[in-house]
N, C-alpha and C positions, 0 to 999 in steps of 0.2 A: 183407874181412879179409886176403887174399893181397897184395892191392895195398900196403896197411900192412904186414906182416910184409916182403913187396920191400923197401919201402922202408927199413923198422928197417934191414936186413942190409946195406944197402946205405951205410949211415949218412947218409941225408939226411932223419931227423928225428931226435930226440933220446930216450932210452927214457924218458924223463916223461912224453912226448908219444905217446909209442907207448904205455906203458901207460893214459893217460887216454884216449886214442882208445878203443884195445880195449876197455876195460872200458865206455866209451859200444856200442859196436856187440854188444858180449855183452848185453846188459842188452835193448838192443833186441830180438834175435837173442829172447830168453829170452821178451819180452811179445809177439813174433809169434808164437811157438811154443801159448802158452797160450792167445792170442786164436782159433787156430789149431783148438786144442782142444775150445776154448768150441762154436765154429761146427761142428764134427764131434757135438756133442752136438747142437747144437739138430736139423741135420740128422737127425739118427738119429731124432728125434722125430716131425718133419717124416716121414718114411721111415714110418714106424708107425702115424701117422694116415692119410697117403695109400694104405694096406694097408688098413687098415680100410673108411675111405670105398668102396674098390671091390668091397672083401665086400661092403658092406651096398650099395650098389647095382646088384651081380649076382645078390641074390638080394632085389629089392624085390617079386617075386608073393609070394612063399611067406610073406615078411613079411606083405605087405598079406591075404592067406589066414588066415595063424594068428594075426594080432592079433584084439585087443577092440575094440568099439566106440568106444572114448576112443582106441586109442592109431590108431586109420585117420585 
């Protein structure tokens, strides 16, 4: 975006071309930021099960002790 804004100020592109530029690389800027987003959730998720899995496999005696027959 700076390199564009250089150049606008500098007048070697034309401000039609500088607004269809920018609003091309806003747009983009805008669906990195969300994709962005997306992937910080699914991590967080990812984050929550791998907490879990390591509860339940620092305590697999006390499990295997207090379950029932079905669930050993």
């Amino acid at each position: 975006m700076e390199k564009l804004e250089e150049r606008f100020a500098l007048a070697e592109i034309s401000k039609e071309i500088f607004i269809k530029v920018s609003s091309k690389h806003k747009n983009q800027l805008t669906e990195l930021e969300q994709k962005s987003i997306n992937i910080k959730k699914g991590s967080s998720n990812l984050s929550l099960a791998i907490e879990k899995g390591i509860t339940i496999a620092s305590n697999l005696q006390q499990l295997w002790v207090t379950a029932d027959f079905v669930h050993e």
